[in-house]
C-alpha positions in Angstrom: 5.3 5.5 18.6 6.4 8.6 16.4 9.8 9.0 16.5 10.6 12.2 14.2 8.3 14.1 12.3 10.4 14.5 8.8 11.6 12.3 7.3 9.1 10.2 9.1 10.1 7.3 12.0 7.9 5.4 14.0 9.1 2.3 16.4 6.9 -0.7 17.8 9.7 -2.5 19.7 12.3 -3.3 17.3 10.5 -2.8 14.3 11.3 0.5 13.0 9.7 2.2 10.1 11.4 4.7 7.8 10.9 6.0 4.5 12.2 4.5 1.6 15.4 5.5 0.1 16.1 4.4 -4.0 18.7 1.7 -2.0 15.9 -0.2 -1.0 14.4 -0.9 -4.6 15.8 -4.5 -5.2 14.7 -5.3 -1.3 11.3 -3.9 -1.7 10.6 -5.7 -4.9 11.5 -8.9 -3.7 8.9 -8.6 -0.4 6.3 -7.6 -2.8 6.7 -10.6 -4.9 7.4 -12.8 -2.0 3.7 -11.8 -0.6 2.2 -12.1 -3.9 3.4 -15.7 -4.2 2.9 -17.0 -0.9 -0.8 -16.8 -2.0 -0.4 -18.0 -5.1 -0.8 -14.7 -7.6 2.3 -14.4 -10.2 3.1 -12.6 -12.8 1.1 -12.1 -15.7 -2.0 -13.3 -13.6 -4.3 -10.4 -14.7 -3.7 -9.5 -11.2 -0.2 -9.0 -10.2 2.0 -5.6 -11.2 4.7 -4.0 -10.2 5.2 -1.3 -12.5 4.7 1.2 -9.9 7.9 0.2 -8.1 9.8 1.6 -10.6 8.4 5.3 -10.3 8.8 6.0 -6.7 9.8 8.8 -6.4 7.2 9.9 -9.3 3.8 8.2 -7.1 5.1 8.1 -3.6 7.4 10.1 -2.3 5.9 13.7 -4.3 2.6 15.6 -4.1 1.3 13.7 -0.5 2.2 10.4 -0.6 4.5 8.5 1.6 6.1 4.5 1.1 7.4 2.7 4.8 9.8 0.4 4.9 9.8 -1.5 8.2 13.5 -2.5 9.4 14.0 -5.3 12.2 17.0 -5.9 13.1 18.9 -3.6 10.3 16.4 -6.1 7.7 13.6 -5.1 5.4 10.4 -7.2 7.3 7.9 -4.8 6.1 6.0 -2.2 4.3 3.1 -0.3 2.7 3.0 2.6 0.7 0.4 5.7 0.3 -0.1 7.5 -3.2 -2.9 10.2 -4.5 -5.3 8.1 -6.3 -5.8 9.7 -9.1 -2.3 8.2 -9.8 -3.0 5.0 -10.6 -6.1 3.8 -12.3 -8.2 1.0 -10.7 -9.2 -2.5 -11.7 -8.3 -3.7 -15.0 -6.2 -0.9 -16.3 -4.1 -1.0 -13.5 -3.3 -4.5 -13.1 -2.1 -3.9 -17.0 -0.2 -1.1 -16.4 -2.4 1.0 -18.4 -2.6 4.9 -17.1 -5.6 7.3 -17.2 -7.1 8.4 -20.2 -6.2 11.9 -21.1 -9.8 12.6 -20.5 -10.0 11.6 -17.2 -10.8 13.8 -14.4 -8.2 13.3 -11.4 -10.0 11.0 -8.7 -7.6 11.5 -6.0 -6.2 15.1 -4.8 -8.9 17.8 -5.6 -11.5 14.9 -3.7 -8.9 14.0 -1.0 -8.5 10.9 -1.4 -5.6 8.5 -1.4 -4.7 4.8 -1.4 -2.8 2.8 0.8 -0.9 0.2 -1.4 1.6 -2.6 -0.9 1.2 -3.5 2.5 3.5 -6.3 2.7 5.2 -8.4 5.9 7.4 -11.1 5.5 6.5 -14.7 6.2 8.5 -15.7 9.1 7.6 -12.4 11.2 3.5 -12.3 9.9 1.5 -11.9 13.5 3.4 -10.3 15.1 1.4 -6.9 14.9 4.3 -5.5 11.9 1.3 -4.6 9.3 -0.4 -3.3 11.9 2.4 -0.4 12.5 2.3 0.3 8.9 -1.2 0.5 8.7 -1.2 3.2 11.9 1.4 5.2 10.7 0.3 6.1 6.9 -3.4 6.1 8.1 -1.3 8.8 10.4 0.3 10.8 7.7 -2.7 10.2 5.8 -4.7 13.0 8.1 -1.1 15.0 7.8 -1.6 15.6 4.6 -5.1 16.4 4.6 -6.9 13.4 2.9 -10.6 12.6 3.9 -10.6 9.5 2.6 -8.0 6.2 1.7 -8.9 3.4 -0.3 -7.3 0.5 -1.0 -7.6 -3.5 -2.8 -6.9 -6.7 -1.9 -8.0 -10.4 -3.3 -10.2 -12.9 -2.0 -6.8 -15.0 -1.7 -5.3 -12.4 1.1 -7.6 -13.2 3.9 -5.0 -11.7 6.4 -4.9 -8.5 4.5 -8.6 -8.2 4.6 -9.0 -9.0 8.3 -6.4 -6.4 9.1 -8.3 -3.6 6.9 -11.4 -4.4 8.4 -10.0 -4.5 12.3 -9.1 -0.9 11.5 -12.5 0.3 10.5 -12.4 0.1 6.8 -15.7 -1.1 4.9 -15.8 -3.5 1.7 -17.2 -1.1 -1.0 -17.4 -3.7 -4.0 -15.9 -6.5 -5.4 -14.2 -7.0 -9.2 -13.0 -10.4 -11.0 -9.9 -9.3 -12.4 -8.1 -12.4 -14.2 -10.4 -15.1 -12.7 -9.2 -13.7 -9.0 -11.9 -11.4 -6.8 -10.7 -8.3 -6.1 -12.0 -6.7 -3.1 -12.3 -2.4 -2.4 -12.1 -0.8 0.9 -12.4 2.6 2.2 -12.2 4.7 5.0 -13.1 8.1 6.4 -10.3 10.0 8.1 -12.7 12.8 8.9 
């Protein structure tokens, strides 16, 4: 349920999702690596990166993109994040931090597309519908800005990730071996 319109606010019973402030950096950081480890990916994997936690404001929070933190009980239990994608590169460069060529032709805005990113819940409160609310409410501000289309990854390893994507309606559009680990695409139409 939409609670305020800007800054954004939704509630599902006592979860409530906000936008992130720069005070939640540290918190943030730690549930991203917390989900990356409970399935076993870790730094320098080929996989894992987190460079893009430290330019927020710079990838989510300008030019149409968004980043929910989910708050129960006053603490950080989840959140997901929604950037242009012609932000961030895919595959291989991104996973080594690695940005667009100069030569590249932007993927994301003039095509209206975006990616949702770092969906995240924390262990001892996973099923209880938490990434679910994320997923509703930046597929929601998704349309608000005017996208037509989100993308988004995940690995073979984060079965629960890719069960949630596709109970929503998004379709496996390939698959990538990025640092002996599958990668897996989605995508989905907003319009």
């Amino acid at each position: 349920m939409r609670l305020r319109g800007e800054p954004p606010e939704w509630s599902l019973g006592r979860l409530r999702l906000r936008r992130y402030r720069g005070t939640d950096h540290a918190t943030v950081l730690a549930l991203h690596r917390e989900g990356l480890a409970q399935v076993g990916l870790r730094p320098g994997d080929g996989v894992y990166y987190d460079h893009d936690f430290f330019r927020m404001e710079e990838i989510y929070l300008r030019d149409g993109g968004e980043f929910l933190v989910g708050e129960l009980d006053g603490e950080t239990v989840a959140m997901g994040g929604l950037r242009r994608a012609d932000l961030v590169p895919d595959g291989h460069a991104r996973a080594s931090g690695v940005g667009l060529p100069p030569t590249a032709e932007p993927r994301g805005a003039a095509q209206g597309v975006a990616e949702m990113v770092r969906l995240r819940v924390r262990p001892d409160v996973q099923r209880c519908g938490y990434g679910s609310a994320v997923v509703r409410a930046l597929e929601q501000r998704a349309a608000e800005y005017g996208y037509r289309l989100l993308r988004a990854d995940t690995t073979e390893l984060q079965d629960p990730a890719l069960r949630l994507y596709r109970r929503f309606g998004w379709t496996e559009t390939r698959r990538e071996v990025i640092g002996g680990i599958v990668n897996i695409y989605l995508e989905k139409r907003l319009r």
